[in-house]
C-alpha positions in Angstrom: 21.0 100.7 22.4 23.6 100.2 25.3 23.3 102.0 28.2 25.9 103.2 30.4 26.2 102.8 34.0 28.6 104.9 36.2 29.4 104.8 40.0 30.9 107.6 41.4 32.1 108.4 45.4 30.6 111.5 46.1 33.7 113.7 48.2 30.7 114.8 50.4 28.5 113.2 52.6 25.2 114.4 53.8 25.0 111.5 57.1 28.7 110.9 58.8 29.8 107.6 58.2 29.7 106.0 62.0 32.7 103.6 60.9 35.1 106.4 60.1 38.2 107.0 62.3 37.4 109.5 64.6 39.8 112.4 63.3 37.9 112.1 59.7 34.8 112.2 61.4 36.2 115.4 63.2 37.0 117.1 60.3 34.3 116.5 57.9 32.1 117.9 60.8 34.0 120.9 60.5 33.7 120.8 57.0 37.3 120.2 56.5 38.1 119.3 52.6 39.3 115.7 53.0 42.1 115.1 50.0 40.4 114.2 46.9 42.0 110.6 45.3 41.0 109.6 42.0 40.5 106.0 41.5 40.4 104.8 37.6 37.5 102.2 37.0 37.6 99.4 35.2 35.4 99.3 32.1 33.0 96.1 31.3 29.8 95.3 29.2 27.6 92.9 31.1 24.3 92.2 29.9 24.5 94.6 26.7 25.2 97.2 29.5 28.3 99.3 29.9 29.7 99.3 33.7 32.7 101.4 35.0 33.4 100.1 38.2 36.1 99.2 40.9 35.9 97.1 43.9 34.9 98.9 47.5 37.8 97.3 49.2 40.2 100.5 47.4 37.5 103.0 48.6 37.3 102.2 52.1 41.2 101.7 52.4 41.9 105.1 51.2 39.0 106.3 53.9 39.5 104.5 56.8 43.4 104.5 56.6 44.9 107.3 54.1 42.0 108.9 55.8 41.0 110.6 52.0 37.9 110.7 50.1 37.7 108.6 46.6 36.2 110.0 43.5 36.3 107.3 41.2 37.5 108.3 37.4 35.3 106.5 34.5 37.2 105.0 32.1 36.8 107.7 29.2 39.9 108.2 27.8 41.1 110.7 25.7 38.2 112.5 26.0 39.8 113.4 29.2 41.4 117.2 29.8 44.2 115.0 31.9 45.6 118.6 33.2 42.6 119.9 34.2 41.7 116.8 36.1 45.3 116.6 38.1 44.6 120.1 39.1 41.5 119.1 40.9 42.9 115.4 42.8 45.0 115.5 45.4 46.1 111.7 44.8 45.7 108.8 42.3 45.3 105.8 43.2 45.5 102.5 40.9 43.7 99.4 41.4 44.3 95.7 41.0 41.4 94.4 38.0 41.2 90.9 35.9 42.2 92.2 32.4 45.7 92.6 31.0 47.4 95.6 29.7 47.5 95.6 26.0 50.6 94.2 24.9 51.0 97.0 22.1 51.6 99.2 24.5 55.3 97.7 25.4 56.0 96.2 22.3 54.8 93.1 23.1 54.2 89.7 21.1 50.1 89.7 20.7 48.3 88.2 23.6 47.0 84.5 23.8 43.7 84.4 22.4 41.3 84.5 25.6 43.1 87.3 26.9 40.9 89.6 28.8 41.9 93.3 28.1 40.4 97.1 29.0 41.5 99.5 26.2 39.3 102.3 27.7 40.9 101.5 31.4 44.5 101.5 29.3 43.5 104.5 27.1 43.0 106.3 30.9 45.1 105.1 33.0 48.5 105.2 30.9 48.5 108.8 30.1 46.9 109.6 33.4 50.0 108.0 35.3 52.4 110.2 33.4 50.5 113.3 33.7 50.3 112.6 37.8 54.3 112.1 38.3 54.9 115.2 35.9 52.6 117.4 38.3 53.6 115.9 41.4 50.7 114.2 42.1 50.9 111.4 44.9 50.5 107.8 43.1 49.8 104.7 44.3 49.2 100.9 42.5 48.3 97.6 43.7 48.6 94.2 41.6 47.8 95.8 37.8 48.0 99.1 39.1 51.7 98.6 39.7 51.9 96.7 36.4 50.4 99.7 34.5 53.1 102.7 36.3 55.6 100.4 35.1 54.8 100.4 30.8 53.7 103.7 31.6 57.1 104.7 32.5 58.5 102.4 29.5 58.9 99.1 30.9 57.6 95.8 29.2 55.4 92.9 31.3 55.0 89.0 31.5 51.6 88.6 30.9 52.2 84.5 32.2 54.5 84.8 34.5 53.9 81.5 36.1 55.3 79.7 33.2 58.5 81.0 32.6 61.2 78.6 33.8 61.6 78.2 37.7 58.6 80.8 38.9 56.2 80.0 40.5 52.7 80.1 40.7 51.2 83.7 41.3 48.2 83.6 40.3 44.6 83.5 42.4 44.0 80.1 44.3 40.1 79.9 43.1 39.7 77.0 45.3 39.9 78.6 48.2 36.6 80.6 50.2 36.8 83.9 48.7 37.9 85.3 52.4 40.9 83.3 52.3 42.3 84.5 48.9 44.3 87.4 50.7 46.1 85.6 52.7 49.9 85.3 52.6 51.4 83.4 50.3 54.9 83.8 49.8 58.1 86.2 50.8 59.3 89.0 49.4 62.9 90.9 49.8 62.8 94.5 50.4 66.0 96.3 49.0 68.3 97.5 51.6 67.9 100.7 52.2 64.7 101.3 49.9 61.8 103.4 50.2 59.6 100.2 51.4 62.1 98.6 54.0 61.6 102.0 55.6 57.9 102.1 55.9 58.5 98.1 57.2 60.3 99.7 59.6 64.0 97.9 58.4 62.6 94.6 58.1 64.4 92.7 55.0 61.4 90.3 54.6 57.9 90.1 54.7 55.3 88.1 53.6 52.5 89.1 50.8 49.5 87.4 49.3 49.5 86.9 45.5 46.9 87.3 42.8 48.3 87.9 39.6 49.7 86.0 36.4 50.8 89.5 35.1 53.6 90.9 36.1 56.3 93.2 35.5 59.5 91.8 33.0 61.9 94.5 32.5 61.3 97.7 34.5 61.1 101.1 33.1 64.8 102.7 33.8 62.8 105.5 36.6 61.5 102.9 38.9 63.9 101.2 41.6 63.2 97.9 42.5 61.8 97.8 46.0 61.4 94.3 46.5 61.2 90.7 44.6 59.6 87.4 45.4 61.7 84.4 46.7 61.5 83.2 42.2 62.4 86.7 41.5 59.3 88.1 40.7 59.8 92.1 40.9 56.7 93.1 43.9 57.3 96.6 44.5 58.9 99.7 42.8 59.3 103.6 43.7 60.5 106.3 41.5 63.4 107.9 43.1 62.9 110.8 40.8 59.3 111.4 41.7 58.4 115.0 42.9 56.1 113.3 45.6 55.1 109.7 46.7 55.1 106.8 44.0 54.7 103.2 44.5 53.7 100.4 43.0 53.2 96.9 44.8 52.2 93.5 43.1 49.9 92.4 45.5 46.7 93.0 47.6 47.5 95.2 50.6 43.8 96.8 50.4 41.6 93.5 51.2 40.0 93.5 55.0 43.0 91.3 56.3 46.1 92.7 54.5 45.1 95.9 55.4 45.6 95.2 59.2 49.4 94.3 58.4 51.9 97.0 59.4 53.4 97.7 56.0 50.2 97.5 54.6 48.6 100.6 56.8 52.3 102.3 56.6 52.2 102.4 53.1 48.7 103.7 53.0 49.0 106.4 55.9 52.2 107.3 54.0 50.2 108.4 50.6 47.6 109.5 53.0 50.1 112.2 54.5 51.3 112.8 51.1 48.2 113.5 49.7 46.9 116.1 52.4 50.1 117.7 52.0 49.0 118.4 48.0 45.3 119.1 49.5 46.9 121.9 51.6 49.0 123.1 48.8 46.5 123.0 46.3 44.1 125.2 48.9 46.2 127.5 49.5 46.7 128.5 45.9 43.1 129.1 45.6 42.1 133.1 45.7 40.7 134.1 48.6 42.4 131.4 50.7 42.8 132.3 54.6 44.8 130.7 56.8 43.0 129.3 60.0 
């Protein structure tokens, strides 16, 4: 039999983390709800054992900078009430993860053989992703997190993109120490006057790291492009449409280093404000709310 291991961030703490910004500290102290992000795991079997699991990176990036509190989401599915779990997030939040979205899901040519793919993590996330921009429910996506918003939302994916003619290569340097995989790598172009040249405070270029041989092909008609690679690789989308923040960036902004860039903490205090302005919201609309 095949046993089933779950880890789950607790949106509670009995001991104060001594790491944690000040402010947060304040307001847990005061027993403040923090906003409550959902992270989507990744599902695996290692070892004839079954393992939902994300990497800590994503957590403490959402705590220490969108200053929120990660609950991560197992991988279950349609077994899901996807409503009644929007009600209770303030934020979803989609991480970067080895496997490839199934190609069925964009009507897609079948996938080389080798091709490492999550249907449970698919079967969660694609639904989940429509249900969150329909309520209103902040969203953010790193690296297959942006990949996944985009089929999603009807758009289609290379799954290689280094080997289409006159890319480049995207994909994770394994040579390299594991600390210097995040480092920058290449440009990308922010589109004049986007949603992402704002937070980079106007810039028109900046430079990301690159982990990916996924990527997005033709984007679903919603998103706007918000910036492209110096091969033309798409990097970034928003959804102009959206009822609240949505964004989607190819690459790693939530590793130790990126995270200390200025877009990189603009984009995530900028879903952190988002999502306590849901938290608030959603609050309030509980009976027996007071005001402070």
């Amino acid at each position: 039999m095949s046993h089933c291991t779950i880890f789950l961030v607790q949106p509670w703490s009995q001991a104060l983390p001594t790491h944690a910004p000040e402010d947060i500290l304040k307001a847990m102290s005061r027993n403040e709800p923090l906003p409550i992000v959902g992270i989507p795991t990744s599902y695996a079997i290692e070892d004839e054992r079954g393992m939902h699991r994300t990497g800590g990176n994503y957590i403490e990036a959402i705590f220490s900078t969108s200053e929120c509190m990660a609950v991560l989401l197992p991988a279950f599915g349609d077994r899901y009430d996807f409503d009644a779990l929007i009600d209770r997030l303030d934020g979803l939040f989609l991480t970067g993860g080895a496997p490839n979205v199934e190609p069925h899901h964009y009507s897609g040519p079948p996938s080389r053989k080798g091709t490492l793919h999550d249907p449970r993590r698919d079967a969660t996330v694609l639904p989940l992703v429509r249900k969150a921009i329909d309520a209103g429910l902040p969203l953010f996506g790193v690296c297959l997190g942006i990949q996944e918003i985009n089929v999603a939302l009807g758009g289609t994916l290379h799954p290689l993109v280094h080997e289409l003619p006159g890319k480049n290569e995207h994909r994770m340097d394994r040579t390299l120490p594991s600390g210097e995989r995040h480092a920058p790598r290449h440009p990308i172009f922010l589109t004049e006057g986007g949603y992402l040249q704002q937070l980079a405070d106007g810039a028109s270029e900046v430079m990301v790291n690159s982990l990916h041989a996924q990527a997005i092909d033709r984007p679903a008609d919603v998103l706007q492009v918000e910036g492209v690679s110096d091969d033309g690789v798409i990097e970034a989308v928003s959804m102009p449409s959206a009822k609240n923040f949505m964004l989607g960036v190819q690459w790693h902004p939530e590793a130790p280093g990126p995270l200390q860039w200025p877009l990189s903490q603009a984009m995530f205090r900028a879903y952190g404000d988002a999502c306590r302005a849901r938290c608030r919201a959603r609050n309030m609309a509980q009976p027996g709310f007071r005001a402070a």
